[in-house]
FIFILO-398511 format. One record per residue (C-alpha): x, y, z; residue in three letters. Coordinates in steps of 0.5 Angstrom, whole numbers, plus 500, padded with zeros to 3 digits. Layout:
! FIFILO-398511
u = X&v = Y&w = Z&marke = ALA
...
***
This chain:
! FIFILO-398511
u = 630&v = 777&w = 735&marke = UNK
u = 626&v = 777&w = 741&marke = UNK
u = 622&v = 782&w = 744&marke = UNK
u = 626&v = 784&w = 749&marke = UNK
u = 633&v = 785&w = 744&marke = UNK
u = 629&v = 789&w = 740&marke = UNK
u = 627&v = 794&w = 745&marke = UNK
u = 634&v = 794&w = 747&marke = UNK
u = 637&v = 796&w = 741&marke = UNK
u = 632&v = 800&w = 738&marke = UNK
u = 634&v = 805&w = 745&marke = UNK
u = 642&v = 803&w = 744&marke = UNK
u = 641&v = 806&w = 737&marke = UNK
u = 636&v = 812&w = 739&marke = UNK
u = 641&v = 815&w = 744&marke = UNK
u = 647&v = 814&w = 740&marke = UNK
u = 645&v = 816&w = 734&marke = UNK
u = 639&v = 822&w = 735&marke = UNK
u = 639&v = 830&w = 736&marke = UNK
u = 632&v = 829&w = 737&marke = UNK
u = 627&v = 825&w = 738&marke = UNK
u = 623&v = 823&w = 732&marke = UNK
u = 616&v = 821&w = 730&marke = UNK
u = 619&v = 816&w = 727&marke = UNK
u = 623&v = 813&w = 734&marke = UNK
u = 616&v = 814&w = 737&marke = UNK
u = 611&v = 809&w = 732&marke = UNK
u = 616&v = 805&w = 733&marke = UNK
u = 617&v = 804&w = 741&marke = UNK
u = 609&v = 805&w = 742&marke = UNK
u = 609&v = 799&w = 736&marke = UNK
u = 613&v = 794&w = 740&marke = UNK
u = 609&v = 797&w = 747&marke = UNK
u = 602&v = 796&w = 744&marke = UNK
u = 604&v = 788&w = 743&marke = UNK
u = 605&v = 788&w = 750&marke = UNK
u = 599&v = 785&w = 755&marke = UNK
u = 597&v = 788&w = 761&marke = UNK
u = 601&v = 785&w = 766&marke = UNK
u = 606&v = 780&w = 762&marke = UNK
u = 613&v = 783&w = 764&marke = UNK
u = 616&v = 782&w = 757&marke = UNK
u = 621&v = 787&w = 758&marke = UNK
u = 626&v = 787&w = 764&marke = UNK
u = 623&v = 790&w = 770&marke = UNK
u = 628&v = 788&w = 776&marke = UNK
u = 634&v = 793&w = 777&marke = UNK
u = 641&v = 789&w = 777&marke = UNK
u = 644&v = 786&w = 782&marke = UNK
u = 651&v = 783&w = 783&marke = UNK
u = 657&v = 783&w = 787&marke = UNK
u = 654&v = 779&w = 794&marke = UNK
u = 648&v = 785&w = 793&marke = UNK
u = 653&v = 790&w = 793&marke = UNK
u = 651&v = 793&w = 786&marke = UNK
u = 646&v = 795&w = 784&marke = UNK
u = 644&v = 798&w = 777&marke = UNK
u = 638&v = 801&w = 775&marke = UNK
u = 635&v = 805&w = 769&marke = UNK
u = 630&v = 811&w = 766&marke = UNK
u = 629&v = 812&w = 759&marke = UNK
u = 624&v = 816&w = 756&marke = UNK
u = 622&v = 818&w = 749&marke = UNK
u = 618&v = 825&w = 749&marke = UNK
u = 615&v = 828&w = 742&marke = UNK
u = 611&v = 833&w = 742&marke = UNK
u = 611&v = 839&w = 736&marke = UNK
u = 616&v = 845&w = 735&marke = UNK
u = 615&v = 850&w = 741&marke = UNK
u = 616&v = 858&w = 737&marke = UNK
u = 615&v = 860&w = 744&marke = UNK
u = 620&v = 857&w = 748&marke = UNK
u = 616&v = 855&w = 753&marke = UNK
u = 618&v = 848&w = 754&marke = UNK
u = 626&v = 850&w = 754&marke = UNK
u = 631&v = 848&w = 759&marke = UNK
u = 637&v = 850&w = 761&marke = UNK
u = 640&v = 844&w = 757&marke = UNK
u = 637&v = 847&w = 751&marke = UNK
u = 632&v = 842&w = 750&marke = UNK
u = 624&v = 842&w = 751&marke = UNK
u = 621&v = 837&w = 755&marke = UNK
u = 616&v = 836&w = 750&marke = UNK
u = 621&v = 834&w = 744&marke = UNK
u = 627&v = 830&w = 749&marke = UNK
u = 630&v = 823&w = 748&marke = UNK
u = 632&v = 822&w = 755&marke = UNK
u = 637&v = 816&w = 758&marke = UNK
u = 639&v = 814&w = 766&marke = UNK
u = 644&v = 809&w = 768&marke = UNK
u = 644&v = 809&w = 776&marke = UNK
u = 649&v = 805&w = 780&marke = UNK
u = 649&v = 805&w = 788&marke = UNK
u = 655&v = 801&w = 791&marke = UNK
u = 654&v = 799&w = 798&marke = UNK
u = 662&v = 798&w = 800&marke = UNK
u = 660&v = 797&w = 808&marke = UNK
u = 654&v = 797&w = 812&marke = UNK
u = 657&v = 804&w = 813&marke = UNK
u = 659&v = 807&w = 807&marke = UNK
u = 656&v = 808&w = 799&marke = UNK
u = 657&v = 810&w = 793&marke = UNK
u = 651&v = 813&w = 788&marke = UNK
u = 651&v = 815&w = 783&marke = UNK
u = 647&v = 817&w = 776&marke = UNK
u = 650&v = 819&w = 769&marke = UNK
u = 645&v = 822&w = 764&marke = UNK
u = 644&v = 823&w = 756&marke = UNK
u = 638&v = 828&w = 753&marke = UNK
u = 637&v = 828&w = 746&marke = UNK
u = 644&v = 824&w = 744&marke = UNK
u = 648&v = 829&w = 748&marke = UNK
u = 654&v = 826&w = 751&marke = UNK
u = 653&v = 823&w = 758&marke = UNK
u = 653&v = 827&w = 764&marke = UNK
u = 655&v = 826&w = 771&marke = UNK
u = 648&v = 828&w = 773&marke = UNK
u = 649&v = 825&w = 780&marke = UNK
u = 655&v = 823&w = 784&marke = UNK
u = 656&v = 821&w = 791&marke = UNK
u = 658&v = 818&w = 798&marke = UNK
u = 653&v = 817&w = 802&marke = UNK
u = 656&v = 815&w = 811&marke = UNK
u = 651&v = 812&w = 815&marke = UNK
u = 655&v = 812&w = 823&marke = UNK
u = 649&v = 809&w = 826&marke = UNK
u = 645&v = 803&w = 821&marke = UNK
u = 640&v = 803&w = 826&marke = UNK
u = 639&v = 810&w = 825&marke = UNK
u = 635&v = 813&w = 820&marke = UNK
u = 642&v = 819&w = 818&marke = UNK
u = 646&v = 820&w = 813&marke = UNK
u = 651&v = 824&w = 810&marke = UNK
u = 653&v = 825&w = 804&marke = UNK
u = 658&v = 829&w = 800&marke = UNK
u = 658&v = 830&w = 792&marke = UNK
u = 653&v = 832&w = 787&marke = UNK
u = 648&v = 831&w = 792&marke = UNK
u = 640&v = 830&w = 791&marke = UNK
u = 636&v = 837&w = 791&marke = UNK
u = 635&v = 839&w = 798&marke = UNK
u = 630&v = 845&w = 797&marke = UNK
u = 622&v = 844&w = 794&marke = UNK
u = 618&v = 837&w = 792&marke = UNK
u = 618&v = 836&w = 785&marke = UNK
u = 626&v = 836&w = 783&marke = UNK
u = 626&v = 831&w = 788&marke = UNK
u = 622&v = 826&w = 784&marke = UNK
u = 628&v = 824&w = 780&marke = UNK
u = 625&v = 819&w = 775&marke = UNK
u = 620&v = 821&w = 768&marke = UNK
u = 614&v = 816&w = 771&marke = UNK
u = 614&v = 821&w = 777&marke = UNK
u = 611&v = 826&w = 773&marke = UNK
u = 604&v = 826&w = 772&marke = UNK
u = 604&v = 829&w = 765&marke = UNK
u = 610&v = 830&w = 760&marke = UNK
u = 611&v = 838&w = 762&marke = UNK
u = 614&v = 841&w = 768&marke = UNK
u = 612&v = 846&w = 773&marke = UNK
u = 614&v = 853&w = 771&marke = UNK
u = 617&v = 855&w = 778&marke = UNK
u = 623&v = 848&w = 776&marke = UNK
u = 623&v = 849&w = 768&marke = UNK
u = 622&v = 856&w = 765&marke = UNK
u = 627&v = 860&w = 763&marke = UNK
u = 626&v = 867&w = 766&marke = UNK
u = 632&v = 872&w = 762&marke = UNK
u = 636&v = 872&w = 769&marke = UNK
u = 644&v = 870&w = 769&marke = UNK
u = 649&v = 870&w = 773&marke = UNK
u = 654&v = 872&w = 768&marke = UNK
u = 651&v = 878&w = 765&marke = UNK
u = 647&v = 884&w = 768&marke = UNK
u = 642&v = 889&w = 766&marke = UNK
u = 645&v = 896&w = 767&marke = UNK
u = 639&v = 900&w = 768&marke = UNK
u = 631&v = 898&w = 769&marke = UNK
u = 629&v = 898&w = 761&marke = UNK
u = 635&v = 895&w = 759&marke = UNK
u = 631&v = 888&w = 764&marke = UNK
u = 624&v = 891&w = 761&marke = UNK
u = 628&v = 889&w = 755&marke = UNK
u = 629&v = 882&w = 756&marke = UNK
u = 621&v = 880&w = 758&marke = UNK
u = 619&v = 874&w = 756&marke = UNK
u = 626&v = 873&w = 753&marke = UNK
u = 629&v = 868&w = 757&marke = UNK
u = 631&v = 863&w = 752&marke = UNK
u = 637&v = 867&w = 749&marke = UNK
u = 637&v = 873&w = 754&marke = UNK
u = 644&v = 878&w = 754&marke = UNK
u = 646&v = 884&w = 759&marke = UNK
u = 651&v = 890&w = 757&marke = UNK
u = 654&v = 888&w = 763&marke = UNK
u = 658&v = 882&w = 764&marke = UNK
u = 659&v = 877&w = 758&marke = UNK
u = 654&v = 880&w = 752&marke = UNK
u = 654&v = 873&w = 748&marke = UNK
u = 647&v = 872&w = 748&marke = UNK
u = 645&v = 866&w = 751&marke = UNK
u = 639&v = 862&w = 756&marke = UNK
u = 637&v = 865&w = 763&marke = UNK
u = 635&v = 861&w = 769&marke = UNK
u = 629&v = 858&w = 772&marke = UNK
u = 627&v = 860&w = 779&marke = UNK
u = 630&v = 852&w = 781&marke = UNK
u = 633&v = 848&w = 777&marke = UNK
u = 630&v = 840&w = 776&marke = UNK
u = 635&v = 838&w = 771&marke = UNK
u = 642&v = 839&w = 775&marke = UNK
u = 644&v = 837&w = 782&marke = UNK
u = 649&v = 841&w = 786&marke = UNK
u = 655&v = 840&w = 789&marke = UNK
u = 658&v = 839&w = 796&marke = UNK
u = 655&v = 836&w = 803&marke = UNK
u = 649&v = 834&w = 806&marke = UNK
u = 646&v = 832&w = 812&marke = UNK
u = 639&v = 829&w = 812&marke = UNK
u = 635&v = 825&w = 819&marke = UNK
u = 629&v = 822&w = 819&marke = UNK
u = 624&v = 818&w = 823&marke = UNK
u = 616&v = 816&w = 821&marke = UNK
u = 614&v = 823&w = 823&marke = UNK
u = 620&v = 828&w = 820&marke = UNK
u = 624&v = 828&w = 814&marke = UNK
u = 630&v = 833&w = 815&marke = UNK
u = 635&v = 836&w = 810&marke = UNK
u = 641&v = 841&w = 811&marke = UNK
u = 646&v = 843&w = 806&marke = UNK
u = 652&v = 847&w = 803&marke = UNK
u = 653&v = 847&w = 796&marke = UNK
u = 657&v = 852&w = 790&marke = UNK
u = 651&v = 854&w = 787&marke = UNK
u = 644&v = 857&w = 788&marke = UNK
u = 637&v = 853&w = 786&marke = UNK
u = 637&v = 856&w = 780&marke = UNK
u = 645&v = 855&w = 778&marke = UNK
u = 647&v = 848&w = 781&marke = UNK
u = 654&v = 847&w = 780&marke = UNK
u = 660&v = 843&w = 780&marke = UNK
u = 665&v = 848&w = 779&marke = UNK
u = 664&v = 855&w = 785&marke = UNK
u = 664&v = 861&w = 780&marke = UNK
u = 664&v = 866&w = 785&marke = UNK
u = 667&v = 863&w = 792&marke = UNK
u = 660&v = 862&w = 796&marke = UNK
u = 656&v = 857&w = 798&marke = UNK
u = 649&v = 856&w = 798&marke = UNK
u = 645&v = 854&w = 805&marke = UNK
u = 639&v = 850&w = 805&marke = UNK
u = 633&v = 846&w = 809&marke = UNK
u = 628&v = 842&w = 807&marke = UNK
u = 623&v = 839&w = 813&marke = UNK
u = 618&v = 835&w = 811&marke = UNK
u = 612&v = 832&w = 816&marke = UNK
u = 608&v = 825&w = 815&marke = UNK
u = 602&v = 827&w = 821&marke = UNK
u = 598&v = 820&w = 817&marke = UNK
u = 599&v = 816&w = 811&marke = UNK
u = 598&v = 819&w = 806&marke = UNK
u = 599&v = 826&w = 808&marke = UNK
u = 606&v = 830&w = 806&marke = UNK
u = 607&v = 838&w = 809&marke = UNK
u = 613&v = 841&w = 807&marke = UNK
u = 618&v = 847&w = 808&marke = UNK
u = 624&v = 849&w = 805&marke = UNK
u = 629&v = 854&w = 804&marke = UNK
u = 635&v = 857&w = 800&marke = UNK
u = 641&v = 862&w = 800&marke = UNK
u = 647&v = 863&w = 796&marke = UNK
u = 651&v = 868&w = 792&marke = UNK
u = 648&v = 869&w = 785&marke = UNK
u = 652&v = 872&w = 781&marke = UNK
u = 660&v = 869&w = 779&marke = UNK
u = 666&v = 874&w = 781&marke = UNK
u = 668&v = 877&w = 773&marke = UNK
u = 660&v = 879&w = 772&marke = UNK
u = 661&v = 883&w = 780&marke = UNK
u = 667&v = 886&w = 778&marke = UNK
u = 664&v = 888&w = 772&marke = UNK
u = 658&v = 890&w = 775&marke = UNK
u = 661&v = 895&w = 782&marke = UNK
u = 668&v = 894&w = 781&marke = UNK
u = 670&v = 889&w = 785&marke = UNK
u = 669&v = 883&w = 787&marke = UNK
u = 662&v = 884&w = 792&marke = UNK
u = 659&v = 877&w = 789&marke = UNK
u = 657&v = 875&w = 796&marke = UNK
u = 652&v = 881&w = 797&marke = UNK
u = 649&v = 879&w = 791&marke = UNK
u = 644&v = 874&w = 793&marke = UNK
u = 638&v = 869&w = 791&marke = UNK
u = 634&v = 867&w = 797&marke = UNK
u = 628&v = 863&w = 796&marke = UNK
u = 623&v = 860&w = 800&marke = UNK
u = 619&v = 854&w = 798&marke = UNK
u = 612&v = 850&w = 802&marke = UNK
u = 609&v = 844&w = 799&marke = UNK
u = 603&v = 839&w = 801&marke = UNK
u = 602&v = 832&w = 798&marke = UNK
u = 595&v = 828&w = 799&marke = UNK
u = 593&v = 821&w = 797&marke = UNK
u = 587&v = 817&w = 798&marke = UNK
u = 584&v = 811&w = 794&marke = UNK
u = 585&v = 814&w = 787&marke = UNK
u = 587&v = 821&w = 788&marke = UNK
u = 593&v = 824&w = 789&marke = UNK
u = 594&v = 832&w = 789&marke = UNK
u = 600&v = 836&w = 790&marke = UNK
u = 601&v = 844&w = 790&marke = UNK
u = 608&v = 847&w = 791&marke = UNK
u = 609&v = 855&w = 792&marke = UNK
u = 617&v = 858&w = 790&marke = UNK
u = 618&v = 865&w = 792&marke = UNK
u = 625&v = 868&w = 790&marke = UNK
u = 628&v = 874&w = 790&marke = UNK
u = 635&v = 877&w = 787&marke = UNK
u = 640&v = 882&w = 789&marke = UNK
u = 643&v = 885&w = 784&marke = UNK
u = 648&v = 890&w = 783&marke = UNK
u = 645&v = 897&w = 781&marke = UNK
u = 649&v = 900&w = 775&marke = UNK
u = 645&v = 906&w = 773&marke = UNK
u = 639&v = 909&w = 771&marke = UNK
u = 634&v = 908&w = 772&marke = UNK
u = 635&v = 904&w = 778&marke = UNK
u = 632&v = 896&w = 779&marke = UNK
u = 628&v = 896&w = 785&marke = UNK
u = 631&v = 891&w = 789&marke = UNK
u = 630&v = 885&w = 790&marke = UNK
u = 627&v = 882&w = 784&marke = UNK
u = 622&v = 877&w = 786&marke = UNK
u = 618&v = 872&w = 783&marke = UNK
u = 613&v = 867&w = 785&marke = UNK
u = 612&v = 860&w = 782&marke = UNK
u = 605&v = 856&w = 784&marke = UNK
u = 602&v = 849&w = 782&marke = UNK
u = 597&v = 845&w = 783&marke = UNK
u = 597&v = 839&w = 780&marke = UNK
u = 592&v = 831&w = 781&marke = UNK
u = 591&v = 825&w = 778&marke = UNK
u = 585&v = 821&w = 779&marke = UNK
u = 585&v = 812&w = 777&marke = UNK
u = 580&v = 811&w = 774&marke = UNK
u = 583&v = 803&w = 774&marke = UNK
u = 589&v = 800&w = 776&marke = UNK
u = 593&v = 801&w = 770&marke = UNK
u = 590&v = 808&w = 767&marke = UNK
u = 589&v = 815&w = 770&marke = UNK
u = 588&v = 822&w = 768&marke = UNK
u = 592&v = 829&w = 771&marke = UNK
u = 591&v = 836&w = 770&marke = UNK
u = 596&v = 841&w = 773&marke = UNK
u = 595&v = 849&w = 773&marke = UNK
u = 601&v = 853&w = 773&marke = UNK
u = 603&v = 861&w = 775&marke = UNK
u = 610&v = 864&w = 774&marke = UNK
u = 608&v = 871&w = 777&marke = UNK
u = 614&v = 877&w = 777&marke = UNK
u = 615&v = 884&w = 781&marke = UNK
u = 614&v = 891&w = 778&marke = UNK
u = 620&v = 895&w = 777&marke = UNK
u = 620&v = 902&w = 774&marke = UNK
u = 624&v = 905&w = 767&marke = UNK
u = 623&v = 911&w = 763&marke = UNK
u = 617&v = 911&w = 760&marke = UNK
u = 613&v = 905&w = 764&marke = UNK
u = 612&v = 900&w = 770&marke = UNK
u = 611&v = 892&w = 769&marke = UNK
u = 613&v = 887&w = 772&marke = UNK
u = 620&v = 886&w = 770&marke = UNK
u = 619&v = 879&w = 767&marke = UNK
u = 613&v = 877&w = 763&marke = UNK
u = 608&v = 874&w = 768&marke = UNK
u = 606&v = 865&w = 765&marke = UNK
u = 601&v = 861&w = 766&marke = UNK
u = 600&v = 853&w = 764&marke = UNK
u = 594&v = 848&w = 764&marke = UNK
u = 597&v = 842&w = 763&marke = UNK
u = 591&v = 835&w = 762&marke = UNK
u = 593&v = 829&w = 760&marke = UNK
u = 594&v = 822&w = 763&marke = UNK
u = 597&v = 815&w = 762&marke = UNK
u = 596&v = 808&w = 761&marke = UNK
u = 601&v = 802&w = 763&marke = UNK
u = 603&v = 798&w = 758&marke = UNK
u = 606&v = 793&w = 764&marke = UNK
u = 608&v = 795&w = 771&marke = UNK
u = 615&v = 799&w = 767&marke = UNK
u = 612&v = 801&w = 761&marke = UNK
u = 608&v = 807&w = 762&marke = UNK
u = 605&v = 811&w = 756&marke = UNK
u = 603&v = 819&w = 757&marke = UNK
u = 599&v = 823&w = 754&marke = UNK
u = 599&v = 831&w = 754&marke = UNK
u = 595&v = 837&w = 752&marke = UNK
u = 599&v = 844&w = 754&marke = UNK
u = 595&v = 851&w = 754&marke = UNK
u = 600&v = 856&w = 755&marke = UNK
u = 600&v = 864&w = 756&marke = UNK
u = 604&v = 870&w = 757&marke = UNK
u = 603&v = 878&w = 758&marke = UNK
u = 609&v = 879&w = 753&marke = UNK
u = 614&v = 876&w = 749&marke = UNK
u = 615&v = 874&w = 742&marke = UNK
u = 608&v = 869&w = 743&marke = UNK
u = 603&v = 870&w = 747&marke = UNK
u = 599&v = 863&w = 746&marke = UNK
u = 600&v = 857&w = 746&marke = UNK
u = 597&v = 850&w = 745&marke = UNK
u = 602&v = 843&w = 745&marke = UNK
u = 600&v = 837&w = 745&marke = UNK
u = 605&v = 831&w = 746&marke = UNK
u = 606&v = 824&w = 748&marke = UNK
u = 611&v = 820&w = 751&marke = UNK
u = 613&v = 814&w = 752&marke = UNK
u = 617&v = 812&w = 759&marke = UNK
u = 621&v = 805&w = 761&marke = UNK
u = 625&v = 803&w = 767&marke = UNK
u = 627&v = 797&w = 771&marke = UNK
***
């Protein structure tokens, strides 16, 4: 068996066969990279195109595994942790004319069954014209990171706080007072309300990078402004395919490019927040549409010669219903700031840190005043090596803090190995 078969079948029985990724899975995927030199592309590196140029298929896979993560740092809203994922992509784009396109992108997480991650028409009126619109399950028009679709785009194997940790905020169940969301600091991976659905169950994080959202998108670009609107079922914190409260989100992003390398962005989003049963629960009647989450965004990216730097700012707020006492200050806020960089030390190896912090606003219960979440910080070090152009080895050390929940410090470390043609 060839090299390349190899790989193949091992990723073909990794993804049908694991519920997680194994130490095992990882020797094994690191042992058939290891064998590869430095600029010998062994391994496909091409995406597939056929049809006269028509179809175009491409793929990700990553293989994550860090140790067991008790403080559910990591976790996403899919349940799983970054750290500890066996990740497949399959995209396709079908250009059917030189007007009309169809994209779309299916995705597997630790052996789960395939998930329409993106599905879309894409209509250009003009082919001389950087304008587009499209309409499904669009790309994410709010913030820098969750735009960044593949694992080689992420300098490190974690994920920054503001797109991937769970606070104890969901759209189905609601605190009835301000201790009863005290209750629930640092909870955020199984959080439940007395008001609306009681099942235990995962919250939010402040933007989702895991699901895209569904409806149209308008986007325009030239060599100075990158542009985007759109009107979507769900918010940036709950992407939807199906609308559970019957409102729409409006959102903006404006990106500038002044000189190359340089890239300054602004975004912006609103949308009803919590589905129609957990209002009527909540006020009685179905007032969804005053209960909101509204978020700000502002992102900058710089590169030159071997640097890159990115920082990204999220602010968000919620309105929800007022039940009983003691009253929530409304809105809930939350404020999410990154700073990340790498540096190349040569062509195929560079190293990169990001720090994080997740801070919330303070509201008051009966015998104390606290921010209504427990505030988060992250330093992420690390760094990656190229095995081949398409095959990138990560290496990661996490420290984690928090001012409340079960496990207050934590340190992972974690490797992951990323393929994609």
């Amino acid at each position: 068996m060839n090299l390349r078969a190899a790989v193949y079948n091992l990723l073909h029985v990794r993804i049908l066969t694991v519920r997680e990724p194994s130490i095992a899975a990882l020797i094994a995927v690191l042992a058939l990279g290891g064998s590869l030199p430095v600029g010998a592309q062994t391994l496909p590196s091409d995406p597939i195109v056929f049809g006269n140029g028509r179809v175009t298929l491409g793929g990700d896979v990553s293989v994550s595994f860090g140790p067991h993560d008790p403080g559910f740092f990591n976790f996403t809203d899919y349940e799983h942790s970054t750290l500890r994922m066996l990740r497949a992509d399959l995209t396709a784009a079908v250009k059917a004319s030189e007007h009309l396109s169809v994209l779309g992108e299916l995705r597997s997480e630790n052996a789960d069954s395939l998930q329409p991650y993106a599905l879309y028409v894409r209509i250009r009126p003009w082919t001389g014209r950087r304008f587009d619109v499209q309409i499904g399950r669009v790309p994410p028009t709010f913030g820098a990171f969750a735009r960044r679709t593949y694992g080689a785009d992420n300098l490190l194997i974690g994920y920054p706080l503001g797109y991937q940790y769970l606070t104890s905020l969901r759209p189905d169940s609601l605190p009835a007072n301000a201790d009863e969301l005290l209750r629930m600091r640092g909870r955020g991976w199984l959080s439940n309300f007395s008001v609306g659905n009681v099942t235990p169950d995962r919250g939010l994080p402040l933007a989702s990078a895991f699901r895209w959202d569904t409806g149209v998108q308008l986007h325009v670009a030239n060599d100075l402004v990158d542009a985007a609107v759109s009107v979507t079922t769900g918010t940036i914190a709950n992407p939807l395919v199906g609308d559970d409260n019957a409102g729409k989100q409006l959102a903006g992003r404006i990106a500038l490019h002044p000189f190359a390398g340089l890239v300054v962005g602004a975004s912006g989003a609103r949308g009803p927040f919590i589905t129609s049963a957990a209002s009527r629960a909540a006020a009685g009647a179905d007032r969804n549409g005053e209960f909101t989450q509204t978020a700000w965004g502002a992102d900058v990216e710089y590169s030159r010669d071997y640097y890159l730097v990115r920082i990204e700012i999220i602010v968000s707020d919620w309105r929800l219903p007022i039940v009983g006492a003691p009253e929530i200050e409304l809105p809930l806020g939350a404020m999410s700031t990154s700073v990340e960089g790498r540096y190349k030390i040569h062509p195929g190896l560079y190293v990169a840190a990001r720090a994080d912090h997740l801070g919330f606003s303070e509201i008051s219960g009966l015998l104390r005043r606290a921010a209504w979440d427990a505030p988060v910080t992250r330093v992420e070090i690390g760094g990656g090596y190229s095995l081949q152009r398409n095959l990138l080895l990560k290496l990661s050390y996490q420290h984690n803090t928090r001012v409340g929940g079960r496990v207050p410090t934590l340190n992972l470390g974690a490797a992951q190995l990323v393929f994609w043609f």
